[in-house]
C-alpha positions as CSV (number, residue, x, y, z in Angstrom):
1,X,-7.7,-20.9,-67.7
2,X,-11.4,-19.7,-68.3
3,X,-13.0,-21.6,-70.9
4,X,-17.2,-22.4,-71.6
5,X,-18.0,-25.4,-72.6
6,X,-20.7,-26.2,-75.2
7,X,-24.0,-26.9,-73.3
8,X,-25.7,-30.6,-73.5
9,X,-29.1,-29.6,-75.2
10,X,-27.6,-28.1,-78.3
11,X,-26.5,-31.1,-80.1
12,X,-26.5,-32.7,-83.9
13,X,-25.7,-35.9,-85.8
14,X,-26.1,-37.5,-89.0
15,X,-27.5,-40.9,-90.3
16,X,-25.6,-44.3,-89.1
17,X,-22.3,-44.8,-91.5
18,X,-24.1,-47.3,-93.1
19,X,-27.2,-45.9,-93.8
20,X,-25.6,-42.4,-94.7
21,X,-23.7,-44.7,-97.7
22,X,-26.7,-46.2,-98.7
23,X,-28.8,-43.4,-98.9
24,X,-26.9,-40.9,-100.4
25,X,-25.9,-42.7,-103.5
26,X,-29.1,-43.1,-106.1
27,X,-27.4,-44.6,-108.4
28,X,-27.9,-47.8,-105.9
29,X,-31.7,-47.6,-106.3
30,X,-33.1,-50.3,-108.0
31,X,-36.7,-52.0,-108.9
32,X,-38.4,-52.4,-105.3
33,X,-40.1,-55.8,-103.9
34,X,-43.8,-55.5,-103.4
35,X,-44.7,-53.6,-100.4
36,X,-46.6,-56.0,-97.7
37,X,-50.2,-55.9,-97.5
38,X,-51.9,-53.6,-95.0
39,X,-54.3,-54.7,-92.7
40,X,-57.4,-54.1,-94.4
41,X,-59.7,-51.5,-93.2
42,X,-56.8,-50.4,-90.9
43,X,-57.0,-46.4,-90.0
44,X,-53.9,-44.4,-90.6
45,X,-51.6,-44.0,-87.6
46,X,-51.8,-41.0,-85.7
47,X,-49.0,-38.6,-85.3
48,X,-45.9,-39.8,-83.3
49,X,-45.8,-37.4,-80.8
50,X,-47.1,-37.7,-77.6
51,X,-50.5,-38.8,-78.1
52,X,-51.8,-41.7,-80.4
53,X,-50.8,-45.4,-81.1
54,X,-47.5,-46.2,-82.9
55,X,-47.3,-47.8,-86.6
56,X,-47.7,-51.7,-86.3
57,X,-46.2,-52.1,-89.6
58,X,-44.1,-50.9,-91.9
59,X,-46.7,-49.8,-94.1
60,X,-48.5,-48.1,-91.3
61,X,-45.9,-46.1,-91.1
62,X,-45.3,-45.0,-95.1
63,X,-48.8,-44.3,-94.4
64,X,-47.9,-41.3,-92.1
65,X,-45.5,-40.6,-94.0
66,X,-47.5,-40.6,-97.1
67,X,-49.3,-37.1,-95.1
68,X,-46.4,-35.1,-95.7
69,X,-44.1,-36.1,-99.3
70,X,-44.0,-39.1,-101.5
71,X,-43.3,-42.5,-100.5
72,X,-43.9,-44.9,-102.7
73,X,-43.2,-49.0,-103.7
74,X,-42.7,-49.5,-100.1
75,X,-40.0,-52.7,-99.7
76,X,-38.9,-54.9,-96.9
77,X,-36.6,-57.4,-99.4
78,X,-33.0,-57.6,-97.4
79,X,-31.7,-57.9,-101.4
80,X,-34.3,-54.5,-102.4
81,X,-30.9,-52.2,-103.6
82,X,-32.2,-49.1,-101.8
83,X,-31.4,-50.7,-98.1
84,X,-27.8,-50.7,-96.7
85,X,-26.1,-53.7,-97.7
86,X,-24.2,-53.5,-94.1
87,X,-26.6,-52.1,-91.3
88,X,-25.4,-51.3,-87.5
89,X,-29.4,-51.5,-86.1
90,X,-29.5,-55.4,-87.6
91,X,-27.2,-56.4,-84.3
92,X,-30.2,-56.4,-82.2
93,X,-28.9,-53.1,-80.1
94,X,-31.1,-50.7,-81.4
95,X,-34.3,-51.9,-80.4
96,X,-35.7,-52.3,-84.3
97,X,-38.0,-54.8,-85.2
98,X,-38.4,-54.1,-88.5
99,X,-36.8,-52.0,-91.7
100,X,-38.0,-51.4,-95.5
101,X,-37.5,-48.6,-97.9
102,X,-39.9,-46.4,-100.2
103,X,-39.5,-44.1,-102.9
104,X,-39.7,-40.3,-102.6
105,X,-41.2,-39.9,-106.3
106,X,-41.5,-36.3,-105.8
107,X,-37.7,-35.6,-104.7
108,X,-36.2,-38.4,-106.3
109,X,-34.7,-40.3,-103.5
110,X,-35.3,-43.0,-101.0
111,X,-36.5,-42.8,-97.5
112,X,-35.4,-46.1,-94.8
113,X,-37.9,-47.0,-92.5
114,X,-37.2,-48.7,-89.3
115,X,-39.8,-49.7,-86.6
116,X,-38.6,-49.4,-83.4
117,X,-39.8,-51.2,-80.3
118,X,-38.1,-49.2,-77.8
119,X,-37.3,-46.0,-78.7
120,X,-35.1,-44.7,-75.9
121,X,-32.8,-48.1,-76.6
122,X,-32.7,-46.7,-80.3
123,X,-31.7,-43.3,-79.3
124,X,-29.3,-44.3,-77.0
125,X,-27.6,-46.7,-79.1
126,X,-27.5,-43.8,-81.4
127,X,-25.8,-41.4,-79.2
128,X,-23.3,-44.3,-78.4
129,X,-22.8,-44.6,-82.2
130,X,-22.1,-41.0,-82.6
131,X,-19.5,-40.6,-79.7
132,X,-17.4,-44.1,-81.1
133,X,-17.5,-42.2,-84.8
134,X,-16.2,-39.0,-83.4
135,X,-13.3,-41.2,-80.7
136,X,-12.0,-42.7,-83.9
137,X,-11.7,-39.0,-85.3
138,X,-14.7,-38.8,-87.7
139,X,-15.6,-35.4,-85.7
140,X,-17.9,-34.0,-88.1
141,X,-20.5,-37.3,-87.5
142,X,-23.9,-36.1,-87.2
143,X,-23.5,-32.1,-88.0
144,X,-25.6,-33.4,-91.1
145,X,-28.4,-35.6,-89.2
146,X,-31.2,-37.2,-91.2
147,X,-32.1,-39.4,-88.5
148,X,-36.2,-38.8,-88.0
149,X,-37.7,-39.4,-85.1
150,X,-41.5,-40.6,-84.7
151,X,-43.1,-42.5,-82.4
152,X,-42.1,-46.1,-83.3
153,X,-40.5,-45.5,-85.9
154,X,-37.5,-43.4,-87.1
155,X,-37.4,-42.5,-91.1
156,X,-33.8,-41.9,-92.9
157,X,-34.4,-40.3,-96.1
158,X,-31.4,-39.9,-98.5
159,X,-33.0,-36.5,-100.0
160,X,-32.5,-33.1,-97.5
161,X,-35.7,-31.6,-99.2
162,X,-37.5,-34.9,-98.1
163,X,-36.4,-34.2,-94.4
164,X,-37.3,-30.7,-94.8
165,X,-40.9,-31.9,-96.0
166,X,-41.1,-34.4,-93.0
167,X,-39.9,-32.0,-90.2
168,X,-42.9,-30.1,-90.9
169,X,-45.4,-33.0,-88.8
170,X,-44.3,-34.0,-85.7
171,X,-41.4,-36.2,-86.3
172,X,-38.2,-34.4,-85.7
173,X,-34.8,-34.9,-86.4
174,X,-32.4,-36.6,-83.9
175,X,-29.0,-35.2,-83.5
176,X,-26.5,-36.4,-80.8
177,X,-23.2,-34.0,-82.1
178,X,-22.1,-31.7,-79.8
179,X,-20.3,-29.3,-81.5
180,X,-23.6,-28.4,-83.2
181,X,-26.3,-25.7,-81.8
182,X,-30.5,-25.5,-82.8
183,X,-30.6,-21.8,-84.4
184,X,-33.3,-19.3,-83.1
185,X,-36.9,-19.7,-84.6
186,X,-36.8,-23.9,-84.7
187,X,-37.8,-26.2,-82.1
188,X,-35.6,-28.0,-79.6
189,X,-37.3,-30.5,-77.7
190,X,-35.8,-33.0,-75.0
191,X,-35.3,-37.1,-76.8
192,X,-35.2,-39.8,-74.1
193,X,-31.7,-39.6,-73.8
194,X,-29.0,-36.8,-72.3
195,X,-26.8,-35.2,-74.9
196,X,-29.0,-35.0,-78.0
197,X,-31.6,-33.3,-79.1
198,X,-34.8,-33.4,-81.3
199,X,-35.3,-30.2,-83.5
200,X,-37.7,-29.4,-86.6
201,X,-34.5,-27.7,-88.4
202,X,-32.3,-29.4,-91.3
203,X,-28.9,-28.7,-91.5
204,X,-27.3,-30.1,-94.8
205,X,-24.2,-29.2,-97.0
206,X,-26.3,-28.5,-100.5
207,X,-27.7,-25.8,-99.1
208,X,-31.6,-27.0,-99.5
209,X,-31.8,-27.4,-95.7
210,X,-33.9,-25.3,-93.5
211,X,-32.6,-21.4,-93.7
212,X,-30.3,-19.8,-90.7
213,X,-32.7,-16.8,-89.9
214,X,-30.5,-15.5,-86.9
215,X,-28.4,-12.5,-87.4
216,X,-24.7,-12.1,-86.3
217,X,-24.6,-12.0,-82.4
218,X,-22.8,-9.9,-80.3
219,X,-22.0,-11.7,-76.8
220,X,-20.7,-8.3,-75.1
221,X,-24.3,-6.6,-75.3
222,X,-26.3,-9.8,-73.6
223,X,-26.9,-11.1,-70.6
224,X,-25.4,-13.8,-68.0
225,X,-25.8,-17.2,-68.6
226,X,-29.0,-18.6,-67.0
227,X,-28.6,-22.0,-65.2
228,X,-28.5,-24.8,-68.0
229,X,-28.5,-22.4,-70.8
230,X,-25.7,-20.1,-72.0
231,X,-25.9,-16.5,-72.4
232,X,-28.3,-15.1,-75.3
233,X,-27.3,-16.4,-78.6
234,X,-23.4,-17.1,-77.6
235,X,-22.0,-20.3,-76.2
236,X,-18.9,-18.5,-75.3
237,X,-15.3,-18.2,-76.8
238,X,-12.2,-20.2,-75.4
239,X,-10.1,-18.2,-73.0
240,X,-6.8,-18.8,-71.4
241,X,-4.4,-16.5,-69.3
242,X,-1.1,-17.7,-70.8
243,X,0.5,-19.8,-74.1
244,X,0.9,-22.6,-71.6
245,X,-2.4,-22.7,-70.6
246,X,-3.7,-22.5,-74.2
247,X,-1.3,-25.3,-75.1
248,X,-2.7,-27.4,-72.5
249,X,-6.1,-26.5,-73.5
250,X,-5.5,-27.4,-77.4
251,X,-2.7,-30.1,-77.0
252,X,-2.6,-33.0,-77.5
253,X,-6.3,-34.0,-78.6
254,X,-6.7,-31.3,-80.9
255,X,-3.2,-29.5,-81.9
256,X,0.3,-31.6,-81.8
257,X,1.9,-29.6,-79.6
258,X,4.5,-32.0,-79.2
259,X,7.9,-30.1,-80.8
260,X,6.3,-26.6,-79.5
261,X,8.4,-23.5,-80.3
262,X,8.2,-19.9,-78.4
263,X,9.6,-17.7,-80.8
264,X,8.9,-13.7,-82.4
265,X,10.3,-15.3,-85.0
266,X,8.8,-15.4,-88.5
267,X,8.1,-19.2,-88.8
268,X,6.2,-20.9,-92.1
269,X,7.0,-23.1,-95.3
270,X,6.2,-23.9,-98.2
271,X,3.2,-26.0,-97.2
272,X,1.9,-23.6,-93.7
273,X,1.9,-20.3,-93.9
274,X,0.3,-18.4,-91.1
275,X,-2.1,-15.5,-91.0
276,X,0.1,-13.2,-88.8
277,X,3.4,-12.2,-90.8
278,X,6.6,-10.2,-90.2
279,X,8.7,-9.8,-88.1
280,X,7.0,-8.6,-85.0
281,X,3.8,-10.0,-84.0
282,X,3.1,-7.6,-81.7
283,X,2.0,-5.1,-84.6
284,X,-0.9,-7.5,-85.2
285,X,-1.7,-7.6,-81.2
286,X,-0.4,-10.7,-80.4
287,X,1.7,-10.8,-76.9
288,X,3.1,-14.1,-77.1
289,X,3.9,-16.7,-79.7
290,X,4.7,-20.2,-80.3
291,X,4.5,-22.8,-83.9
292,X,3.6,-26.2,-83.1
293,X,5.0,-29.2,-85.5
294,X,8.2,-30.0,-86.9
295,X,10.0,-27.3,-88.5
296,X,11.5,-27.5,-92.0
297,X,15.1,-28.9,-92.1
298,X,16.7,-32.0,-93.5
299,X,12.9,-33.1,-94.2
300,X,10.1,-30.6,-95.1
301,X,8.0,-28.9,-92.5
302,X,5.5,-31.5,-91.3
303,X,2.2,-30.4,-89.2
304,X,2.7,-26.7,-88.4
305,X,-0.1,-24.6,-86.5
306,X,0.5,-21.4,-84.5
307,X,-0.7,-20.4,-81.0
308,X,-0.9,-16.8,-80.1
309,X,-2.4,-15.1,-77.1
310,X,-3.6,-11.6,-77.8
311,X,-3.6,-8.8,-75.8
312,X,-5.7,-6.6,-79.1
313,X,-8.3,-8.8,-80.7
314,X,-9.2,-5.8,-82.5
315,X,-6.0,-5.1,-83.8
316,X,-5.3,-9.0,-84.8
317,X,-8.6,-9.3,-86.3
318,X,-8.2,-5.8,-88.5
319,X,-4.7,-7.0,-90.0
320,X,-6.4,-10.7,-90.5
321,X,-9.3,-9.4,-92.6
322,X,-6.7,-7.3,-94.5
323,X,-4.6,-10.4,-95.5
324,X,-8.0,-12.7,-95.9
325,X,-9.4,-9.7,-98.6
326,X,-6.3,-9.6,-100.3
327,X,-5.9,-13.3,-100.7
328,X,-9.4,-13.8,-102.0
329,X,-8.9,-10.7,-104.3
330,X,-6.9,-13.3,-106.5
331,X,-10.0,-16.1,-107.1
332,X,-12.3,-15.5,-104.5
333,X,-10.6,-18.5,-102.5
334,X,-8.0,-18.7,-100.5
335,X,-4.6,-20.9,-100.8
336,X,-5.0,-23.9,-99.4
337,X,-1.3,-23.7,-97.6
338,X,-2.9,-20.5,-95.8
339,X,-4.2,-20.1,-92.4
340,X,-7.4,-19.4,-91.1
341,X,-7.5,-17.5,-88.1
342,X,-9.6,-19.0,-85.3
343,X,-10.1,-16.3,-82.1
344,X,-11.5,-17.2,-78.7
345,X,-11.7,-14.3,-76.1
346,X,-7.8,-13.6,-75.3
347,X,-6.4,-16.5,-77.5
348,X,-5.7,-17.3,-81.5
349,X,-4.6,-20.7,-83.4
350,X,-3.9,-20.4,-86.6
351,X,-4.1,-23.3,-88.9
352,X,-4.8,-24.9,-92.8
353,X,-6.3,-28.0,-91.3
354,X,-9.4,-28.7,-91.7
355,X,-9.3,-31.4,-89.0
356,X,-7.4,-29.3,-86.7
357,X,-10.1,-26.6,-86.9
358,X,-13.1,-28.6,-86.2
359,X,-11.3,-29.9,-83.4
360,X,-11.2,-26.3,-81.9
361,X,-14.5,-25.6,-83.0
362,X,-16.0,-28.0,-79.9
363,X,-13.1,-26.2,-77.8
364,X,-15.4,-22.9,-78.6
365,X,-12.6,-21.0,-81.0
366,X,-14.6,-19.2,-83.9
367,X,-13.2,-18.9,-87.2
368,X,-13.3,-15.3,-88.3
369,X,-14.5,-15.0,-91.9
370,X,-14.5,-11.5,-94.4
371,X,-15.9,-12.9,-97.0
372,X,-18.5,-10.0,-98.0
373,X,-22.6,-11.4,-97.9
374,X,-21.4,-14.4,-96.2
375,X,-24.1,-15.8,-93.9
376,X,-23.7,-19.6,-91.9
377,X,-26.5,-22.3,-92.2
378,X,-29.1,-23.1,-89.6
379,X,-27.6,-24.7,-86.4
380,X,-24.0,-23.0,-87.2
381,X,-22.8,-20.5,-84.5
382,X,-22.9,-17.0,-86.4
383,X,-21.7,-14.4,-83.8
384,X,-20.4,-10.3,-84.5
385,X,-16.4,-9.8,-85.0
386,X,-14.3,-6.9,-83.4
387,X,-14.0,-5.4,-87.2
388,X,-16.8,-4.5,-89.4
389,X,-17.4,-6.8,-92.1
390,X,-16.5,-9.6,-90.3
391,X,-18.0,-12.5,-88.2
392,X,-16.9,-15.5,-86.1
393,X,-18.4,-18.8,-86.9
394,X,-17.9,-22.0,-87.0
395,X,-19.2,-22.9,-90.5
396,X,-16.6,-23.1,-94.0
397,X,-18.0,-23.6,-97.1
């Protein structure tokens, strides 16, 4: 089995559990406490980068923050409405010291503030957070990171044009996910931990995040991988040289491959139906075959997803962009009991769960989408299909 692994520096995350609830619900907002005096005569911080002191106080820091979007009626109340109710960094792991919560007038959100005394503690406690969240299967934790990095002092604000305001000094965005990649044209700089990475791009789901400039890649016309790096602009597809192997690589973590099937057989139901259909899978390119899950009998089908290796991707991915047009013809969406058809190099899954995909998303399958103008957001992977029209990503609307 040949298979490329996503690299360590290109990673993502989002805002702690608790924060991410706090601050992404307004309607929680309420009148702030008074913010605490500042040290009279005291000069604004410098930038938190490399050179420069860090903030000594909370209002040191709103101060720097001040420089680049609104951040008003600074509080430090536990009982103002705008912090978390229930907050991981109050355990006395993360290295904070201190944590209040301003206004963002101009966007109409909040921003948390949390001084930090020691900020590789903090970003290692936040890596550690991020790889519990995606053990317990919440997989997607951190693709959509607001966690902002200064020097002494990390800002959470629950507003993605806020973030994209702030990434423009030098505080940058932690992100710790590894299924996630920093898109051409951004900065990707080294945090004081392994496995993350701090970035000036914002990747968010209301599409007011920083913008994907790359174009479609195509991984047969670049070069070899350098050491530590992969080759230009591709991270790779998922390979394997027989349906065993890809059910090893897939099964268990990802796809139940528990009741496995071989079979040329055409296999769905009412709730799974796959992309390739008929009667002989070959036709689509497909050498060998096998449905995962429990077939329908006394009891519904329960959990079906389909494994194919694929001796012509072309050919599978021309008669796949045939059935994806034709479905969207209807609404512009497709079924929800239909397929999508993930490729790697020599291998396909096909599968209507979301959960299912993302897990073969890390294993570096791309989902190939025909939607016409379709484009992914910065950090997605957006790389050229073997049918015009087409490209493999790893982003769904």
């Amino acid at each position: 089995m040949r298979f490329k692994r996503i690299l360590t520096a290109t990673a993502a995350l989002a805002p702690l559990v608790a924060l991410t609830a706090a601050c992404e619900d307004p309607a929680k907002a309420g009148p702030a406490s008074a913010p605490p005096a500042a040290t009279a005569g005291a000069p604004a911080p410098s930038a938190p980068g490399a050179a420069g002191p860090a903030p000594a106080s909370l209002a040191e820091a709103q101060a720097y923050l001040q420089k680049f979007t609104s951040c008003e009626r600074l509080g430090t109340d536990p009982d103002d409405s705008r912090l978390p109710a229930t907050d991981d960094t109050k355990d006395g792991d993360w290295a904070v010291t201190g944590r209040g919560a301003c206004t963002d007038v101009k966007r109409h959100g909040d921003i948390l503030i949390y001084l930090v005394s020691d900020m590789k503690t903090f970003q290692q406690a936040y890596y550690d957070h991020t790889q519990k969240e995606m053990r317990g299967g919440n997989g997607s934790f951190g693709v959509f990171s607001r966690v902002i990095v200064g020097k002494g002092f990390v800002a959470v604000p629950t507003k993605t044009k806020t973030a994209v305001d702030l990434v423009h000094s030098d505080l940058r965005i932690l992100t710790c996910n590894p299924g996630f990649a920093v898109p051409a044209g951004y900065k990707n700089e080294k945090p004081l931990v392994d496995y993350c990475v701090l970035t000036d791009f914002v990747n968010s789901k209301d599409g007011e995040g920083s913008q994907n400039l790359e174009v479609p890649h195509d991984p047969s016309t670049e070069g070899p991988e350098k050491a530590g790096q992969p080759a230009t602009g591709s991270l790779g597809l998922a390979s394997a040289g027989s349906l065993a192997e890809l059910k090893k690589l897939v099964s268990p973590h990802t796809v139940d491959c528990t009741d496995m099937t071989v079979t040329d057989e055409h296999v769905e139901s009412i709730d799974y139906q796959p992309v390739v259909q008929g009667d002989d899978p070959r036709t689509w390119g497909v050498r060998e075959r096998a449905v995962c899950g429990q077939l329908g009998g006394a009891q519904r089908a329960h959990n079906l997803n389909w494994l194919d290796t694929v001796g012509d991707m072309k050919a599978l991915q021309s008669k796949a962009k045939a059935a994806q047009l034709a479905d969207l013809a209807d609404d512009g969406r497709l079924r929800l009991t239909a397929s999508r058809l993930l490729v790697g190099t020599n291998v396909a899954v096909e599968t209507n769960s979301k959960d299912v995909r993302f897990g073969l998303y890390q294993l570096q399958f791309l989902y190939l989408n025909c939607e016409t103008g379709f484009t992914a957001p910065a950090g997605y992977r957006l790389e050229k299909s073997q049918v015009e029209g087409c490209v493999l990503t790893n982003f769904e609307r």
